[in-house]
ZARO-435321 format. One record per residue: residue in one letter; chain; x, y, z of N, C-alpha, C in turn. Coordinates in Angstrom, 2 decimals. Example, Ala and Ser with C-alpha at 12.3 -4.5 7.8 and 13.67 -1.06 7.14 Angstrom:
a_A_13.19_-5.69_7.80_12.30_-4.50_7.80_13.20_-3.30_7.80
s_A_12.85_-2.25_7.08_13.67_-1.06_7.14_12.90_0.03_7.87
END
This chain:
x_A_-48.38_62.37_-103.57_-47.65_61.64_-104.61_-46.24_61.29_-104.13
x_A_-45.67_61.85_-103.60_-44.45_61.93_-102.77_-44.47_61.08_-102.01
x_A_-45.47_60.75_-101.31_-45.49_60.37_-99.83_-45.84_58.57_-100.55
x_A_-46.32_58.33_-101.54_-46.50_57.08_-102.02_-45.46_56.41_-102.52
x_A_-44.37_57.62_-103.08_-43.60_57.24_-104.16_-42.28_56.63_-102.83
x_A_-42.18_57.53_-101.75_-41.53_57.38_-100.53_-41.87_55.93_-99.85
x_A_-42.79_55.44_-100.06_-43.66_54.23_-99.42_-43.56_52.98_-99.96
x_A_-43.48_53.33_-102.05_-43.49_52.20_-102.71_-41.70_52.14_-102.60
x_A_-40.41_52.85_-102.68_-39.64_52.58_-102.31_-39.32_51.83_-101.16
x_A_-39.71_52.55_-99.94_-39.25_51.52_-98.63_-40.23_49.81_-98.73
x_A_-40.95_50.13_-99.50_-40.85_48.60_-99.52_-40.79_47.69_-100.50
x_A_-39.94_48.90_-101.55_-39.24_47.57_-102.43_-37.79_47.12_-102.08
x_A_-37.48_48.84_-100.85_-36.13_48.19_-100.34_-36.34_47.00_-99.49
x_A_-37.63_46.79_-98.48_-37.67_45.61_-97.90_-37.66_44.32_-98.61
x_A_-38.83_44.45_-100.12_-38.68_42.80_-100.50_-37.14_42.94_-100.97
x_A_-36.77_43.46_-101.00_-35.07_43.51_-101.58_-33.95_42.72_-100.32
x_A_-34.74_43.61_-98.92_-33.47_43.38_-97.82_-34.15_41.64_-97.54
x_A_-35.48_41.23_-98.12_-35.79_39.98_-97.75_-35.54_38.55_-98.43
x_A_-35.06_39.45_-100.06_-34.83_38.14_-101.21_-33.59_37.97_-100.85
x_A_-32.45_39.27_-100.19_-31.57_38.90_-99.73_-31.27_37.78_-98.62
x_A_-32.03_38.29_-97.51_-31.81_37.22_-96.84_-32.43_35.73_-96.81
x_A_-33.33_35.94_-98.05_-33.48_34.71_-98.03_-32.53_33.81_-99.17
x_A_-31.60_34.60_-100.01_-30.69_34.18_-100.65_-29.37_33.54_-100.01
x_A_-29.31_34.63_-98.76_-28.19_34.01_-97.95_-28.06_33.00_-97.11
x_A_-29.56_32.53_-96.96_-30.15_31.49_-95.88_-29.00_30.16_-96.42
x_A_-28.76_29.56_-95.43_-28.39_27.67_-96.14_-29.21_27.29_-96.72
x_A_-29.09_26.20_-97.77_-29.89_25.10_-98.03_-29.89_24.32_-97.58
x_A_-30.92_23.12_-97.48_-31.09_21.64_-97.01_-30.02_21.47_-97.20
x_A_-29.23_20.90_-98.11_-28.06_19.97_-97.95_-26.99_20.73_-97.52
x_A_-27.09_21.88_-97.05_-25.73_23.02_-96.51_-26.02_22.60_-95.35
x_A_-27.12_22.66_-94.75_-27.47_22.93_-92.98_-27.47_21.01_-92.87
x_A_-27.69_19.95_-93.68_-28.08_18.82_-93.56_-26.07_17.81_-93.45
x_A_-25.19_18.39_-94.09_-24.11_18.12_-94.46_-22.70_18.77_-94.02
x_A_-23.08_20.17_-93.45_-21.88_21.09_-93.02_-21.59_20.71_-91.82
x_A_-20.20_21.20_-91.40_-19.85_20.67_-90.18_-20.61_21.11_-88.96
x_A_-20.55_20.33_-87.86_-21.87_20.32_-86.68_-21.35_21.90_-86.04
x_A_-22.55_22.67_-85.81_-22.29_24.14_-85.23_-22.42_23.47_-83.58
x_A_-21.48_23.88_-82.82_-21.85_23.33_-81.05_-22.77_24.31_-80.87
x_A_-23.97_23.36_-80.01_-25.08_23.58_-79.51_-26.00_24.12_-80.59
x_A_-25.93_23.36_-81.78_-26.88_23.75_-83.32_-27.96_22.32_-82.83
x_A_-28.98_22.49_-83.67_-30.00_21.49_-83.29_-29.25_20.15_-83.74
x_A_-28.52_19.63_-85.14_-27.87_18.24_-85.21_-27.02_17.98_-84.03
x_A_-26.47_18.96_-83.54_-25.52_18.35_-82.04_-26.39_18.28_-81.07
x_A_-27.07_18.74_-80.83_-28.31_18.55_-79.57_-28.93_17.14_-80.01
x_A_-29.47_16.68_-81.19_-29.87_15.43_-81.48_-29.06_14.51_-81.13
x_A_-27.80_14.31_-81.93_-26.52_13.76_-81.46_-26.07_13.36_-80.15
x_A_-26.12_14.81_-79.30_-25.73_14.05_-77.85_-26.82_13.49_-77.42
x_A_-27.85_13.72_-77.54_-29.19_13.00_-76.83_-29.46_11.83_-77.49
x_A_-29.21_11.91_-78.49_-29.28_9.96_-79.27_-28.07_9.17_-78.92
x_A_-26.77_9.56_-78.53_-26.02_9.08_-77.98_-25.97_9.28_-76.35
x_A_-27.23_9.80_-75.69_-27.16_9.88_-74.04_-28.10_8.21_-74.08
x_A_-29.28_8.11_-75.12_-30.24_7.33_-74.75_-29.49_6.31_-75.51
x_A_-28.80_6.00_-75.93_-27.74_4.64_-76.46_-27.32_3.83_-75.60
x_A_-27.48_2.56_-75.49_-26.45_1.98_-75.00_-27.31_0.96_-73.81
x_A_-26.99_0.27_-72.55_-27.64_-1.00_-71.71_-29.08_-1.56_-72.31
x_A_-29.82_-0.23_-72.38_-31.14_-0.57_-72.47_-31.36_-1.35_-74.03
x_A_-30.97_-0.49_-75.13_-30.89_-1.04_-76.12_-30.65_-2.49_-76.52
x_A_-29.75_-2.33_-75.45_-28.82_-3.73_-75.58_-29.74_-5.29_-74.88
x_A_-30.52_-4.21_-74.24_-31.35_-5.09_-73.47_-32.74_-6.00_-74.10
x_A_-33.09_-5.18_-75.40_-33.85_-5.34_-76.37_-34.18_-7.01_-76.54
x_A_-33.43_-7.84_-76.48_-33.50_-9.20_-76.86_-33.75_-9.59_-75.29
x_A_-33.55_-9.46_-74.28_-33.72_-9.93_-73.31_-35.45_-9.90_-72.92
x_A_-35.83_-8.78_-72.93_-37.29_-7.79_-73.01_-37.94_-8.91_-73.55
x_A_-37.98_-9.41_-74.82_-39.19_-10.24_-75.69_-38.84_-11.40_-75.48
x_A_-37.35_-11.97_-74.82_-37.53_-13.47_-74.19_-38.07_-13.36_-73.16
x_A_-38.38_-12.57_-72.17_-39.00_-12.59_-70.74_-40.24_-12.27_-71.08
x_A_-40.92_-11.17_-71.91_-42.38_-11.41_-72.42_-43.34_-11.17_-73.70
x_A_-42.40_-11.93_-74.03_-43.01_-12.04_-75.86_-42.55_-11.16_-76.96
x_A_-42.70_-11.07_-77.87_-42.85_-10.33_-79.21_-44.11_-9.08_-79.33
x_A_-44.77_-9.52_-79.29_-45.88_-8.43_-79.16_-45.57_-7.62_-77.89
x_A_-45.95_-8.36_-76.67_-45.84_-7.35_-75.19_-44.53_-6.46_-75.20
x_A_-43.70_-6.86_-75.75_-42.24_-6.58_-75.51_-42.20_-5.01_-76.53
x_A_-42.74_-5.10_-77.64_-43.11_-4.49_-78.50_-43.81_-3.14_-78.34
x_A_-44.89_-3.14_-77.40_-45.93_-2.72_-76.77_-44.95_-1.94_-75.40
x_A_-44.29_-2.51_-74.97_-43.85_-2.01_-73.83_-43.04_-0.72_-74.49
x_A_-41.69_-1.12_-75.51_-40.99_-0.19_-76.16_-41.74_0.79_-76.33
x_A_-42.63_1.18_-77.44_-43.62_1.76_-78.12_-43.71_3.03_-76.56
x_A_-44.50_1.80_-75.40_-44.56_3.38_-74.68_-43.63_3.78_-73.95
x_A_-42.57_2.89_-73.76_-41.01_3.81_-73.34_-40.80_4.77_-74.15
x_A_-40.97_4.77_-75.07_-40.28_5.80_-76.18_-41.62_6.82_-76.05
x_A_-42.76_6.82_-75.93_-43.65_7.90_-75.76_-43.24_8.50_-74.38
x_A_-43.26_7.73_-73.40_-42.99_8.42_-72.50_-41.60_9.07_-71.66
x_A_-40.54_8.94_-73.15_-39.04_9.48_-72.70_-39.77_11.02_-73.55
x_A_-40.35_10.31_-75.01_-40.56_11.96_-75.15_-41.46_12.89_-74.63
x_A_-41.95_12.34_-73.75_-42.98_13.70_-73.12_-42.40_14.14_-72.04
x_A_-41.42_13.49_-71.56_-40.33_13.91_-70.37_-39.37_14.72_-71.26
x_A_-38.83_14.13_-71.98_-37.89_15.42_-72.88_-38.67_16.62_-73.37
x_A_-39.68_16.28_-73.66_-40.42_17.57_-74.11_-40.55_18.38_-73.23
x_A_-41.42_18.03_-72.03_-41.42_19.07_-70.76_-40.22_19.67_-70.15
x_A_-39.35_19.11_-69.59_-38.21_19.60_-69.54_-37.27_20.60_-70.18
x_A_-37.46_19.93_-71.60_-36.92_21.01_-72.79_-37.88_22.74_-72.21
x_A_-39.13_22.81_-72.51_-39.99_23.57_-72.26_-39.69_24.52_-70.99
x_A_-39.59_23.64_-69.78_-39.17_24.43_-68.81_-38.20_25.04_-68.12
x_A_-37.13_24.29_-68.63_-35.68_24.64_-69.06_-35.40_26.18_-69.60
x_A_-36.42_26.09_-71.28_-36.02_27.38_-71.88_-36.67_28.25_-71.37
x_A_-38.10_28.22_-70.56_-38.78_29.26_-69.80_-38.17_29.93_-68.78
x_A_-37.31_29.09_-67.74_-37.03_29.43_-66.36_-35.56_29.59_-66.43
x_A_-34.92_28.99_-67.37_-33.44_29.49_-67.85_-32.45_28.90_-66.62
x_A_-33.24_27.98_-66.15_-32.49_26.73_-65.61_-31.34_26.14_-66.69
x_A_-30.03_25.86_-66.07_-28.99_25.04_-67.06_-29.09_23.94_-66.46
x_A_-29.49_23.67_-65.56_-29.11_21.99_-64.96_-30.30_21.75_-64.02
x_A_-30.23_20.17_-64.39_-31.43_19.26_-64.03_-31.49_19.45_-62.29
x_A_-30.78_19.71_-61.49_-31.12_20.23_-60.00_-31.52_21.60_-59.76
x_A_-30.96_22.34_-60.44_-31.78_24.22_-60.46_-32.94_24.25_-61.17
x_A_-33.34_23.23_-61.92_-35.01_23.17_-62.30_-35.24_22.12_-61.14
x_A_-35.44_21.24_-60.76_-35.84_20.87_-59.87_-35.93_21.56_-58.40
x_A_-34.95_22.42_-58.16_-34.94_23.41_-56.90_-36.10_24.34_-57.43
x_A_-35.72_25.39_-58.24_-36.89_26.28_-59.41_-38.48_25.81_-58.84
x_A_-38.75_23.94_-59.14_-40.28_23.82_-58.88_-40.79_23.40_-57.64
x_A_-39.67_22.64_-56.52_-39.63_22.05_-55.69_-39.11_22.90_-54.71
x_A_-38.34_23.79_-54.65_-37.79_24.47_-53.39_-36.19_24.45_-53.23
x_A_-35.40_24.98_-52.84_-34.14_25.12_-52.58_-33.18_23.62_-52.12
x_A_-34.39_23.12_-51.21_-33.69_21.57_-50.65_-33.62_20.68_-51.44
x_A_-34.88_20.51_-52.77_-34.89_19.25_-53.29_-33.66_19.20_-54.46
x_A_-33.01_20.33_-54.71_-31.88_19.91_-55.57_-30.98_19.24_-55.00
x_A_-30.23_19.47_-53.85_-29.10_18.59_-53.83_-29.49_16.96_-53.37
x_A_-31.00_16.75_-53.06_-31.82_15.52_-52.82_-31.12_15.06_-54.52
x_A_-31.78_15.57_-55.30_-31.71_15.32_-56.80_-30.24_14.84_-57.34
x_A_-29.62_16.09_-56.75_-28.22_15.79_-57.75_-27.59_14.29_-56.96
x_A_-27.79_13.87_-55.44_-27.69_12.54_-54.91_-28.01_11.12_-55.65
x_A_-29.21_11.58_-56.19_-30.42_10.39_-56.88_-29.60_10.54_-58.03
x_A_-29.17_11.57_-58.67_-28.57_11.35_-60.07_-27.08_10.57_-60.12
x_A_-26.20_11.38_-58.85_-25.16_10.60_-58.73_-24.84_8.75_-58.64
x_A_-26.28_8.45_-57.76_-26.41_7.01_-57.76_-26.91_6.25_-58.81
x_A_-27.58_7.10_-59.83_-28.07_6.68_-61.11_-26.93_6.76_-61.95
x_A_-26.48_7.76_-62.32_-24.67_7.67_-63.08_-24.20_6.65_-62.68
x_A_-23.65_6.39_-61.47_-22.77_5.15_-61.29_-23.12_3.95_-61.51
x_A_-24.54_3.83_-60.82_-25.12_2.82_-61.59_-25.34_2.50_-62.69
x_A_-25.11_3.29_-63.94_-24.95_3.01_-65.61_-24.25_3.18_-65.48
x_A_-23.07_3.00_-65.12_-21.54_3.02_-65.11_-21.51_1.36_-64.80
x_A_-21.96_0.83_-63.54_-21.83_0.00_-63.38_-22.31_-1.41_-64.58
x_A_-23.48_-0.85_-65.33_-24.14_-1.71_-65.61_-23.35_-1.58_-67.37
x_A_-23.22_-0.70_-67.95_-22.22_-0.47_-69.07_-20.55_-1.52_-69.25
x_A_-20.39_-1.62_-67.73_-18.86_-1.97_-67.63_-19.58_-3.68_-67.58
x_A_-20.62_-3.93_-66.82_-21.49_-5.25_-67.25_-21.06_-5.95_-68.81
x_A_-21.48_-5.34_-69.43_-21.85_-5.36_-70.76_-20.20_-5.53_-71.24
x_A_-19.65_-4.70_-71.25_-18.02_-4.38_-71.63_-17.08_-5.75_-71.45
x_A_-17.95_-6.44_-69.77_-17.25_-7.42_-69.52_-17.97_-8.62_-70.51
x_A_-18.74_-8.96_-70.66_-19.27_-9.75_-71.49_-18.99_-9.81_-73.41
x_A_-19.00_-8.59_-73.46_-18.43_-8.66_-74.84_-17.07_-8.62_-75.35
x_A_-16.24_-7.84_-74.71_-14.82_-7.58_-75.41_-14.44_-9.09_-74.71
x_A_-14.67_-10.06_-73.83_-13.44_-11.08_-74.01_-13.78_-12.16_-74.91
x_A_-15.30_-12.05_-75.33_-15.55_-12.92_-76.83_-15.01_-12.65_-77.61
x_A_-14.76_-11.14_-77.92_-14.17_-10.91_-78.75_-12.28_-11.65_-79.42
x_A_-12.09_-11.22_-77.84_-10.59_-11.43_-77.86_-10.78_-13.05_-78.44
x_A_-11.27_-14.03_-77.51_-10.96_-15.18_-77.54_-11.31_-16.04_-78.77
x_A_-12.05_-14.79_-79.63_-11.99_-15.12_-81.33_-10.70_-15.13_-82.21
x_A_-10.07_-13.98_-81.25_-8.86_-14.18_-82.01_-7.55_-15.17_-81.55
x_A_-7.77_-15.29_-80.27_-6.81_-16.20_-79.78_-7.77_-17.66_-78.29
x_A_-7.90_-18.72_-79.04_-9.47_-19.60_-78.56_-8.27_-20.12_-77.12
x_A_-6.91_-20.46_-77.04_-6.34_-20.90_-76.07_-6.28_-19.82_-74.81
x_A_-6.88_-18.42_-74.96_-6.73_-17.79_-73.71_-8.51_-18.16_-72.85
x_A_-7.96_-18.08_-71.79_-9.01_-18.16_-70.27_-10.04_-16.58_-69.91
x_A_-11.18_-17.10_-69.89_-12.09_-15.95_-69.38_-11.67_-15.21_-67.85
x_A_-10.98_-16.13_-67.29_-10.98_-16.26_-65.92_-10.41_-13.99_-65.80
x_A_-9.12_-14.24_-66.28_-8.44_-13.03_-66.44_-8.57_-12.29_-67.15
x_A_-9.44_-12.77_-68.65_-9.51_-11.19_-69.41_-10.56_-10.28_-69.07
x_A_-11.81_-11.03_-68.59_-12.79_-10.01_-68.03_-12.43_-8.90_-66.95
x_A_-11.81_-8.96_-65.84_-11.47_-7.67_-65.15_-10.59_-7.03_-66.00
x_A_-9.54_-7.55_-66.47_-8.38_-6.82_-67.05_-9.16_-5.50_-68.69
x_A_-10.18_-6.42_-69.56_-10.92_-5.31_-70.00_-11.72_-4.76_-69.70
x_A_-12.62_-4.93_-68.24_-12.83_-3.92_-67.45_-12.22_-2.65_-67.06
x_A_-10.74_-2.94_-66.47_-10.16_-1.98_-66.08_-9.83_-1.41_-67.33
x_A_-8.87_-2.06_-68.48_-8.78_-1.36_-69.30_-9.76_-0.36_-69.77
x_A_-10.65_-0.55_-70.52_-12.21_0.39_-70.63_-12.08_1.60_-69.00
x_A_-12.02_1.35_-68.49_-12.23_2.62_-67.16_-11.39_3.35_-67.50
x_A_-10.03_3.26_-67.82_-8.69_3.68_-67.81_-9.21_4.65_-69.12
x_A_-9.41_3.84_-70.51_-9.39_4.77_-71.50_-10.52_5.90_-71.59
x_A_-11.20_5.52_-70.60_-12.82_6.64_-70.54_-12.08_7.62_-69.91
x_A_-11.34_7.79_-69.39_-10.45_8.72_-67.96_-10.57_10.24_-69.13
x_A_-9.74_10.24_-69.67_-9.56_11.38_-70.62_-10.75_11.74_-71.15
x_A_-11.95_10.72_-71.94_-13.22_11.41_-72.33_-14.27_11.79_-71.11
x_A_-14.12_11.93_-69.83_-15.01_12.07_-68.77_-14.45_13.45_-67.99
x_A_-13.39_14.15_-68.23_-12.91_15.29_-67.87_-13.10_16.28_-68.25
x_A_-13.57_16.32_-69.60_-14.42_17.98_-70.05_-15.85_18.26_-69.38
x_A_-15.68_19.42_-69.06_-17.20_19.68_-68.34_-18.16_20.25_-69.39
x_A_-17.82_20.31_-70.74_-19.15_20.08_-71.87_-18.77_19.26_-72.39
x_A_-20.02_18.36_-72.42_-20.58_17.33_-73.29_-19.95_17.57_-74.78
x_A_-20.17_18.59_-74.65_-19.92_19.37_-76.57_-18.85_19.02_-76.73
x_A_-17.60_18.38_-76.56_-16.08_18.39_-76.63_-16.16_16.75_-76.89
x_A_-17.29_15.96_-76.60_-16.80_14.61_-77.38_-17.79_14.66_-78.86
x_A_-18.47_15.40_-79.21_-18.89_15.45_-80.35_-18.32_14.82_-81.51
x_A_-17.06_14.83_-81.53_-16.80_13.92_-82.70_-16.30_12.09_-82.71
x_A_-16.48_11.95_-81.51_-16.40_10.30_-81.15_-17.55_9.92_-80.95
x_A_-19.13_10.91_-80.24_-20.12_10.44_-80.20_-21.09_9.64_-81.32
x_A_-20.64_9.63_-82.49_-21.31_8.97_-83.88_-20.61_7.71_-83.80
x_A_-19.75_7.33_-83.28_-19.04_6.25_-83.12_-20.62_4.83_-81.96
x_A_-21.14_5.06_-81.76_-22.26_4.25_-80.99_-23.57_4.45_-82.29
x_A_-23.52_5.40_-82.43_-25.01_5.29_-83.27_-24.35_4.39_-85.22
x_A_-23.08_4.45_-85.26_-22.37_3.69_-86.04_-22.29_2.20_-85.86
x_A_-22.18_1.86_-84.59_-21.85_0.65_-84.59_-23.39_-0.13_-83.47
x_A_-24.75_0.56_-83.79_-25.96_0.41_-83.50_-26.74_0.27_-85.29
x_A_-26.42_0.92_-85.79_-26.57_1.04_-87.06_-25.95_-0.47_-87.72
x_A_-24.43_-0.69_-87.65_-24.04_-1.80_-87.79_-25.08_-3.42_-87.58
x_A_-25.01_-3.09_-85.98_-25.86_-4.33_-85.25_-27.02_-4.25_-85.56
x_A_-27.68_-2.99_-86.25_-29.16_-3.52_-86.77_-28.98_-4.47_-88.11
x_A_-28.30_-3.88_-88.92_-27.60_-4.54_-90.14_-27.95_-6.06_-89.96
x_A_-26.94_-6.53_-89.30_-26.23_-8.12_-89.01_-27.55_-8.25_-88.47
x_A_-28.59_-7.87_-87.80_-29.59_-8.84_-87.32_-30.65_-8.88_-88.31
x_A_-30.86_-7.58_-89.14_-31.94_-7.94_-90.06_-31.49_-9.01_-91.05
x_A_-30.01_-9.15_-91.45_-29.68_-9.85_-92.52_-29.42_-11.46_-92.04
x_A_-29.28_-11.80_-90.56_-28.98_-13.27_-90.04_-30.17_-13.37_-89.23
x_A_-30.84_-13.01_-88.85_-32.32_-13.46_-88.60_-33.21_-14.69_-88.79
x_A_-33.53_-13.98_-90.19_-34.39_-15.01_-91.19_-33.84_-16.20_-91.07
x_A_-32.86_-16.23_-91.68_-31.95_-17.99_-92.04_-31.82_-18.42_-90.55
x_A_-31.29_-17.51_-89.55_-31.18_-18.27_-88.19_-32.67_-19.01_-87.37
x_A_-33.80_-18.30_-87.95_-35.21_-18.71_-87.90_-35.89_-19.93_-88.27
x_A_-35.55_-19.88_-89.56_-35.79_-20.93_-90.28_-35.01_-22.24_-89.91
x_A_-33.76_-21.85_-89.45_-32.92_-22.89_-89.48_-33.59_-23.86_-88.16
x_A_-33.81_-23.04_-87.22_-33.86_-23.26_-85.69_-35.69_-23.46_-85.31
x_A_-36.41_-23.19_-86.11_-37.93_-23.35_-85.76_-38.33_-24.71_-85.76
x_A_-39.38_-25.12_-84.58_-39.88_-26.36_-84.32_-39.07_-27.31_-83.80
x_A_-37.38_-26.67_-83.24_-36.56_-27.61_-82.66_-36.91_-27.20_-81.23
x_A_-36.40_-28.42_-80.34_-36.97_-28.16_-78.69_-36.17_-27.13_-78.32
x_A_-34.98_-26.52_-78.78_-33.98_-26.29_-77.80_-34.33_-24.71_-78.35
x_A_-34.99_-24.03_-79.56_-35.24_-23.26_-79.69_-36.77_-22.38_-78.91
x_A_-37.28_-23.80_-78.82_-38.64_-23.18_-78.39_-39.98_-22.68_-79.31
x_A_-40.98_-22.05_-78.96_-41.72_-21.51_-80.25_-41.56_-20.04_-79.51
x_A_-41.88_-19.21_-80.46_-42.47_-18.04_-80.29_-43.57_-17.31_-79.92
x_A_-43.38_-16.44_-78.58_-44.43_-15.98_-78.16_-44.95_-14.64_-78.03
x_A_-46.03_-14.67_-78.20_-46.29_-12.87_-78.40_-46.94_-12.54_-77.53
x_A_-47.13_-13.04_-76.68_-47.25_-12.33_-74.97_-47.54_-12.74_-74.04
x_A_-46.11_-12.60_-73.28_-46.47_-13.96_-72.01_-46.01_-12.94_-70.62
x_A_-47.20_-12.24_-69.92_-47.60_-11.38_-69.15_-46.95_-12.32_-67.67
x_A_-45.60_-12.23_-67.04_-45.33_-12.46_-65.76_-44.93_-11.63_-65.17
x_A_-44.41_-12.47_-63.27_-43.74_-11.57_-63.13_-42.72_-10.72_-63.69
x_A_-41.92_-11.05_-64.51_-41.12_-10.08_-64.80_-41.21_-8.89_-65.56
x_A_-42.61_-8.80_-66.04_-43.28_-7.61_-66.68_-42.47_-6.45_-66.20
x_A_-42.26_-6.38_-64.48_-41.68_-4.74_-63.99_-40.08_-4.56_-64.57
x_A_-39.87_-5.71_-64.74_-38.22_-5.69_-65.12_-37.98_-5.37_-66.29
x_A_-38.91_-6.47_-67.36_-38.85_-5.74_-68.60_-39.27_-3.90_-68.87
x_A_-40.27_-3.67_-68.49_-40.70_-2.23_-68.52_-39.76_-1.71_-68.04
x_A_-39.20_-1.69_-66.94_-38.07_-0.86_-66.80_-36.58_-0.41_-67.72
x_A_-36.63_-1.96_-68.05_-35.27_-1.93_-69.53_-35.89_-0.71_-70.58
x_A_-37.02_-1.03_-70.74_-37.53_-0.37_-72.18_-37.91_0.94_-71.69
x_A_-38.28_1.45_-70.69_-37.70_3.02_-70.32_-36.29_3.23_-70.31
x_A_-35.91_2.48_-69.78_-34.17_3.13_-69.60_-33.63_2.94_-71.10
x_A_-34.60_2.26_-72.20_-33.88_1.95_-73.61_-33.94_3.62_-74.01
x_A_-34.54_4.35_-73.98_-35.09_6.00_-74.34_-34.63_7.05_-73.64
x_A_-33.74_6.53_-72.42_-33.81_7.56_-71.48_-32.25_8.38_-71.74
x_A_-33.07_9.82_-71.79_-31.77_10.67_-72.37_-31.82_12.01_-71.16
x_A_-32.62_11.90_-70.13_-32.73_13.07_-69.46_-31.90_13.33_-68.89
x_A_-31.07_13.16_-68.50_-29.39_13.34_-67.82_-29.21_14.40_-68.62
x_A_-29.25_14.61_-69.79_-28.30_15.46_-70.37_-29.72_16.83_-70.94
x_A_-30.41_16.34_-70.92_-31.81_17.34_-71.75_-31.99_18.62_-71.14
x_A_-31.55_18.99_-70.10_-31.75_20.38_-69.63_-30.62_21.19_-69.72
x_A_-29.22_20.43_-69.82_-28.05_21.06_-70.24_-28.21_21.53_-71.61
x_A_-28.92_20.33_-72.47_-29.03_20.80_-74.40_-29.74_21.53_-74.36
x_A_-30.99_21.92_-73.36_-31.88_22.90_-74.07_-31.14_24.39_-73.41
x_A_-30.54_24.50_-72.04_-30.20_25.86_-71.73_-28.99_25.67_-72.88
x_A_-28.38_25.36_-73.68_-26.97_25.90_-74.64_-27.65_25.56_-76.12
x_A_-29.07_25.27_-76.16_-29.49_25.02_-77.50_-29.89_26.59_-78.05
x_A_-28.95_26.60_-79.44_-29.55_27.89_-80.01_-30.60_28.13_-80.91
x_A_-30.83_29.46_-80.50_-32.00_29.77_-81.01_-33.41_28.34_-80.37
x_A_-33.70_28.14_-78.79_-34.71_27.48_-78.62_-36.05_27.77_-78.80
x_A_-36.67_27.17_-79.24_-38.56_27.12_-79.21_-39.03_27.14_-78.14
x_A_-39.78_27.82_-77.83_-40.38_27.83_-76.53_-41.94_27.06_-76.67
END
């Protein structure tokens, strides 16, 4: 009788120590709304939706003029399957082997030599989205400008907001965690968010306006050329966040294995 009465206590102290903690747990809109915990799963989303941001995206309209609406469509679809089965694996082997960086898992499966092979291939891949970002930078900010003032010359503002842009990245490219621009990184998925806006809403009317004229063309939903490898390549690199995916998963807390 003792020994029951001893038994039904310890485990009414447990549902007790458990309504507790499940009283103390967050709620959805606590964990959905509170400020970002570094290396909590919303900042791991965050930097990785802001790693895969940016050329490729941008490249989106180029993709379905080189091969259609449908193909172009089709191509995305499996860029984006196949960034996540690369993020997935990685993530996976990352938290198994307790690798922090994308060359000590690659040494880890490959051998001691193939990392600094790797960290080479990555260095020429960085610069090269460096290069191709500052592309873009040059093309847009001097439209910009010359909206506001139509008497200045392309000739000079394109390097000059080139350099400018290099200059002001200087200070955000010097922390060695990622985690330290966290609060400027929403600033791209803001102004992606924006540009979806303005295209769903000027679209239509720009469609209508412009269909069955020569200079518009018709629309095509799949026109299979050479440039198929070029497009496919944009629409992987539109997804591609692995640069940074083995750093988020060794500092991601509490990971899934």
């Amino acid at each position: 009788m003792a020994g029951s009465t001893q038994s039904l206590n310890l485990s009414n102290a447990g549902c007790s120590s458990n309504a507790g903690s499940e009283s103390a747990s967050p709620g959805i809109r606590e964990r959905s709304f509170s400020a970002l915990t570094v290396n909590g799963i919303r900042h791991s989303m965050l930097t990785l939706t802001t790693t895969a941001l940016g050329g490729g995206l941008l490249s989106v309209a180029y993709v379905m003029n080189l091969c259609g609406l449908g193909l172009g469509c089709l191509m995305l679809l499996t860029g984006a399957i196949l960034a996540f089965i690369g993020t997935k694996a990685l993530m996976q082997m990352s938290t198994q082997t307790g690798c922090s960086t994308y060359a000590a898992l690659f040494s880890h499966c490959a051998g001691p030599r193939a990392g600094p092979i790797l960290d080479a291939m990555l260095f020429v891949y960085g610069n090269g989205s460096c290069v191709g970002y500052m592309v873009f930078i040059g093309d847009f900010i001097p439209a910009i400008i010359k909206l506001l003032d139509p008497s200045l010359t392309q000739e000079w503002i394109r390097p000059v907001c080139i350099i400018s842009a290099a200059t002001m990245m200087v200070p955000l490219v010097l922390p060695r965690d990622i985690s330290a621009l966290r609060h400027v990184s929403p600033v791209s998925i803001m102004a992606l968010i924006y540009m979806t806006l303005v295209i769903a809403c000027k679209c239509p009317g720009n469609y209508h306006e412009n269909v069955g004229t020569p200079a518009a063309g018709h629309l095509e939903v799949a026109n299979p050329t050479i440039h198929f490898f070029e497009a496919f390549s944009l629409c992987v690199f539109a997804f591609n966040c692995h640069l940074n995916v083995v750093p988020v998963a060794a500092q991601l807390i509490q990971p899934s294995t």
